[in-house]
C-alpha positions in Angstrom: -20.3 29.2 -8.0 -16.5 28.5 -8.4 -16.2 27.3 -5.2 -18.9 24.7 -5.5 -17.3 23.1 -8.7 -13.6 23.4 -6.9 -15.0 20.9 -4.1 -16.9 18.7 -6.6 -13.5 18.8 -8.4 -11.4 18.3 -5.2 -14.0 15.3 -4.0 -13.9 13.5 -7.3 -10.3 13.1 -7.2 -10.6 11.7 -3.3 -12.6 9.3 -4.8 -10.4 8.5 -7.8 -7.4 8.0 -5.3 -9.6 5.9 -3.2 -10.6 3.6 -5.7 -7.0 3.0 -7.3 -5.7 2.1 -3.2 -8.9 -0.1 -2.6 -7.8 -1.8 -6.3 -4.1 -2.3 -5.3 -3.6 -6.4 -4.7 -2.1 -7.7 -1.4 1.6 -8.2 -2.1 2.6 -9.8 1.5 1.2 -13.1 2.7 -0.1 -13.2 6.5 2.4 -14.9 8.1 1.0 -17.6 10.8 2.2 -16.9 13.9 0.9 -16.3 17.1 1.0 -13.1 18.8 2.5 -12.6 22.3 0.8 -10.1 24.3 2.3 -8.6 27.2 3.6 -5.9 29.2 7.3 -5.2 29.8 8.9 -2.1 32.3 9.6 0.8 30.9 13.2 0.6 31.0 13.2 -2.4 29.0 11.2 -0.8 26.9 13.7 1.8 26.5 16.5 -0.7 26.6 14.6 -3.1 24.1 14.4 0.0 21.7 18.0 0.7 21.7 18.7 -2.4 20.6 16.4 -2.5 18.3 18.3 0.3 16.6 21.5 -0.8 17.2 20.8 -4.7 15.3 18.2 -3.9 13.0 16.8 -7.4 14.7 13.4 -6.0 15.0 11.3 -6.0 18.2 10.2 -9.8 17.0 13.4 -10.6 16.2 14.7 -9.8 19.3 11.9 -11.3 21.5 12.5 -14.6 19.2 16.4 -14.6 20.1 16.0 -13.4 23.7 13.0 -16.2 24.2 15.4 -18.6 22.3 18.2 -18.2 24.7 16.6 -18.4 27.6 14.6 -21.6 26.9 17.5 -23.3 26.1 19.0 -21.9 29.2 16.1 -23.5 31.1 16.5 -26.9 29.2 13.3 -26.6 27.6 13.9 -28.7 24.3 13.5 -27.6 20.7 10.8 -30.0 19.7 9.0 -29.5 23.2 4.9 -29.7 23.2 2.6 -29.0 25.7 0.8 -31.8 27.1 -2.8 -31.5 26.1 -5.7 -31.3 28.5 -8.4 -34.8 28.7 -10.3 -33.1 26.1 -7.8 -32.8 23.6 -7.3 -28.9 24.2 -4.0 -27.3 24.8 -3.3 -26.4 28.4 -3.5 -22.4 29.6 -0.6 -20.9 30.3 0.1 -19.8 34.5 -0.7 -15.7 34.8 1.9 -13.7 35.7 0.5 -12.1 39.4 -1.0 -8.7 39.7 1.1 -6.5 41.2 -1.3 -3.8 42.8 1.0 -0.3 44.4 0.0 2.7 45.2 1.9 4.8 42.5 3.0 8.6 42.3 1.2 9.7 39.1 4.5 10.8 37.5 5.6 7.2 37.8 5.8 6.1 34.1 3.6 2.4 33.6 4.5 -0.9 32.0 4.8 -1.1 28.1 1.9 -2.9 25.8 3.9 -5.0 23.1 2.7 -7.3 20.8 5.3 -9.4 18.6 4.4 -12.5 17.1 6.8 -15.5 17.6 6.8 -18.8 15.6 4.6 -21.9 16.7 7.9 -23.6 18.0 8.9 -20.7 20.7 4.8 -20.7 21.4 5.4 -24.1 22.1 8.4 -23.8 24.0 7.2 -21.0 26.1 3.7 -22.5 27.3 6.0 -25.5 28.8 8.5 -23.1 30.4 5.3 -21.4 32.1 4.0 -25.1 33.1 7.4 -25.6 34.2 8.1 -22.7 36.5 5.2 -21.8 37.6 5.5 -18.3 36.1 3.9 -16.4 33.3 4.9 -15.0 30.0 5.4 -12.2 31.1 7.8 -12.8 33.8 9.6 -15.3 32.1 9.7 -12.5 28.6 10.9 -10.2 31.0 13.5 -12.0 32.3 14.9 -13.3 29.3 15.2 -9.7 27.5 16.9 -8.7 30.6 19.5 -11.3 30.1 19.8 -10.9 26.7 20.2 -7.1 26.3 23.0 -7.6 29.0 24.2 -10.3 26.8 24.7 -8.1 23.9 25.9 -5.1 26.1 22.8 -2.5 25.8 23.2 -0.3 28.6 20.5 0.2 31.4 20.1 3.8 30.5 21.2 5.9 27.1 24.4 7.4 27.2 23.5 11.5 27.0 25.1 13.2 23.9 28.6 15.0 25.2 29.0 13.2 28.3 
């Protein structure tokens, strides 16, 4: 019999906690950005996480920059927009190509991220893509390429003692 009125016990204060959490008010207002979906190597992954820890930037922050410098690089102006479609719609961005190999299975697969940029670099990016031809991808790839070697992250982490 204790046992039964230890779980009711136990279950009412689940229930209690659940209530006060489901209660609690939303502090932080959704920001309104787009997210920008791709996939980068692993190494720059690895690379893109080092930084991360090393400037405290996070991994938008550091997309935002990287994107930032590159479009600027490519001439791609600040105030840039898309040129719309007939119908008033905004044009789709070029794919980045499929690159189908034959892989060894301990080869290690690209990297899902996901980090939201402002409407500007959205902007900016979607003309870069028109521009060159290119996707997203490519074109995120290349610029956290050249702006981890910018800020001097090394290609591979430095192994404690050596």
């Amino acid at each position: 019999m204790a046992r039964s009125t230890q779980a009711a016990a136990a279950r009412k204060a689940l229930v209690k906690q659940a209530e006060r959490q489901a209660a609690r008010p939303r502090t932080k207002s959704r920001q309104d950005k787009p997210t920008l979906v791709v996939r980068i190597s692993y190494h720059t992954n690895e690379r893109l996480t080092q930084a991360n820890e090393e400037t405290g930037l996070g991994i938008s922050g550091i997309v935002e920059a990287a994107l930032t410098d590159y479009l600027d690089f490519l001439g791609i102006p600040a105030d840039a927009k898309p040129p719309l479609n007939p119908d008033g719609t905004r044009p789709k961005r070029e794919r980045s190509v499929k690159r189908r190999t034959r892989r060894a299975r301990e080869e290690i697969d690209d990297v899902n991220i996901g980090p939201r940029i402002t409407h500007q670099t959205n902007d900016r990016l979607t003309v870069a893509c028109l521009n060159t031809a290119t996707g997203p991808q490519d074109i995120l790839e290349t610029a956290l390429k050249a702006w981890l070697l910018k800020h001097g992250i090394p290609l591979y982490r430095r192994t404690p003692g050596a």
